[in-house]
N, C-alpha and C positions, 0 to 999 in steps of 0.2 A: 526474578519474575515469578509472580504466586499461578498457580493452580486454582480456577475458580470452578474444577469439578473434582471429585474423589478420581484418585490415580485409574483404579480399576477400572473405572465406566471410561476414562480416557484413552486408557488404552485398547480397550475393547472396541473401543469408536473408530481410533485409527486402524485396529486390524481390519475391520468391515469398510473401510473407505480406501477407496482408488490408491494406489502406491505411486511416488514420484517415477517420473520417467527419467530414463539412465541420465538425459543430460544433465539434470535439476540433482542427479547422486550425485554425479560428478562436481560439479560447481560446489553444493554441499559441503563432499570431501575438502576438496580444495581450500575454499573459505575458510573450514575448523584448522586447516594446517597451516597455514600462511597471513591471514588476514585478521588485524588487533578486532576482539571484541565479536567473535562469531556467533553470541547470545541472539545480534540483531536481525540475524538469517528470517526471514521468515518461516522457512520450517517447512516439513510436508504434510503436515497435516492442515496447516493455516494456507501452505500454497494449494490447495486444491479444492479447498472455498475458492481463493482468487480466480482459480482456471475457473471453474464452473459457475462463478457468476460470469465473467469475460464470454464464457459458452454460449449463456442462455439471452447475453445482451448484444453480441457480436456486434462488436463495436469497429466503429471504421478509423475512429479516431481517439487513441488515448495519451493522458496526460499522467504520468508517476513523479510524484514530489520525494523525492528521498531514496533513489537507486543499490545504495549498498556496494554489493556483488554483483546484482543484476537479476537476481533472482526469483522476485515479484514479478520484472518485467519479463521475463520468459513465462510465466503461468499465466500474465494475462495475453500475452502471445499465441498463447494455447485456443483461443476463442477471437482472435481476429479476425473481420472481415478480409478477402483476401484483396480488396484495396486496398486494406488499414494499414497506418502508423502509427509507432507509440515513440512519443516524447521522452524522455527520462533524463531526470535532472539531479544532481548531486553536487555538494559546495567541497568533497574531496578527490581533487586533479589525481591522488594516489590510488585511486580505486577505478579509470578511466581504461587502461588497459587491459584488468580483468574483466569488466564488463564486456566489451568491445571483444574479446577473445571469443567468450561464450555467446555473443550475438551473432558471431559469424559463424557459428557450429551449426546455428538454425539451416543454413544456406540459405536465407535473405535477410543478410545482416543490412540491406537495404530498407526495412520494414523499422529498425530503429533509428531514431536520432537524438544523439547523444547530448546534453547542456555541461558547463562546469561552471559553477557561479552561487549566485545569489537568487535564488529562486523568484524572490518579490520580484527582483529588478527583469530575470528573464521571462518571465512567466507573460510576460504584456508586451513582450517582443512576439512573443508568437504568436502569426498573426491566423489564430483554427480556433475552431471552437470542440467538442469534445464527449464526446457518449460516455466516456468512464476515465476516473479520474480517481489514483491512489494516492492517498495522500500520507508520506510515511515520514516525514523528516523530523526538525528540531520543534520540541513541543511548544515550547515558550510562542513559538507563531500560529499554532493553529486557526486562533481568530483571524489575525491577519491571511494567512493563504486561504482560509475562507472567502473573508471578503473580494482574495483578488480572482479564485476563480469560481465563483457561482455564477456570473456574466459570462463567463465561460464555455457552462456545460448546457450542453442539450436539453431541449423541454424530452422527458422523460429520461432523463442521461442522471448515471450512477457517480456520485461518489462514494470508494471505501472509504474511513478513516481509523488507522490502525496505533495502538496503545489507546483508546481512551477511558482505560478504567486503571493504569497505572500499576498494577501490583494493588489492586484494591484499595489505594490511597483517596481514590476520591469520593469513596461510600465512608468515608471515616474524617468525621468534622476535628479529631486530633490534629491531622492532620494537614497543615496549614503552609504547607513551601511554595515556591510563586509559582512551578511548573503543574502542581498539582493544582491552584486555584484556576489557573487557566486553564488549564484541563475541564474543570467544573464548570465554568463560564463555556467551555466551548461548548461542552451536551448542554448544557441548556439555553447556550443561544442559539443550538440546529434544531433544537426539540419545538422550540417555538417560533422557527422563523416558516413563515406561513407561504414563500415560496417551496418547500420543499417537506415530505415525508422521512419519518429517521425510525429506526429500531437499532438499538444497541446489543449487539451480540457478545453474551461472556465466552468469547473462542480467544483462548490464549491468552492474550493481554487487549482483550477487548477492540470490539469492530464494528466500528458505524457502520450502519448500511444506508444513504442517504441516497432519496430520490428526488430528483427537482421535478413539481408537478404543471 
């Protein structure tokens, strides 16, 4: 994954912004020792945009497309309304009992509920609608989970959308694989889809910030 700011000014960012909380080290640690492909973490410094939009939107209801470890959904946990629930969906059954460990460390492992599947197919099972909505999974779908949940979300309800500048693959017309043309297609069919506002943020590996208006 590329670096779309000079090292120094990044790290100097992270010094000056909020440090993960012990649980979110913990998980962290965990995930780099045991779990194939720890690149996919979100990170501490990408999860504390998550918490602090979660914060400022306090959301009653959220929907995470692409769970991992679980570690997204703990930062948007961080900004729950304290009715909320958060949805979190992953198509790997092997990654269900570390999620599930660290949700009950919150002490209201009641606040999540857990999917294993196919995201298109559960996504319309459930029957909520949604204030903020991460959407982190297999790229090749973005358009598709677009389309299934912008009927979904809340008039004024967030979704992030996270990778969508690839490793800088999709500013670079050399560059022509299917997951990056779909990628291209996906910012510019939320750029111009005239129910919703977007800014794409260069944090990390690139961050929709999409608002349904």
């Amino acid at each position: 994954m590329n670096n779309f700011i000079d090292n120094k000014i990044l790290e100097y960012s992270e010094i000056n912004s909020q440090k993960e909380p012990n649980l979110l080290k913990e998980l962290n640690r965990e995930t780099h020792l045991k779990i194939l492909n720890p690149r996919m973490l979100s990170g501490a410094f990408q999860g504390r945009l998550l918490s602090l939009i979660s914060k400022l939107i306090n959301p009653e209801k959220v929907l995470e497309i692409g769970t991992y470890t679980g570690y997204s959904a703990l930062c948007l946990y961080e900004g729950l309304d304290k009715k909320g629930v958060i949805h979190t969906i992953d198509k790997n059954e092997e990654l269900f009992e570390i999620q599930k460990k660290y949700f009950e460390k919150t002490g209201e492992k009641e606040k999540f509920i857990q999917h294993t599947g196919n995201a298109l197919k559960i996504i319309p099972t459930i029957n909520e609608t949604f204030d903020l909505i991460f959407l982190d999974a297999d790229k090749e779908n973005y358009i598709n989970y677009f389309n299934c949940i912008i009927n979904k979300l809340n008039k004024k309800g967030v979704i992030l959308a996270d990778n969508v500048l690839w490793s800088g693959k999709v500013a670079d017309e050399k560059q022509q694989d299917e997951t990056t043309k779909i990628l291209r297609e996906f910012n510019n069919m939320v750029n111009n889809d005239c129910r919703v506002e977007t800014i794409l943020l260069p944090i990390r590996d690139g961050i929709s910030l999409i608002r349904k208006i």
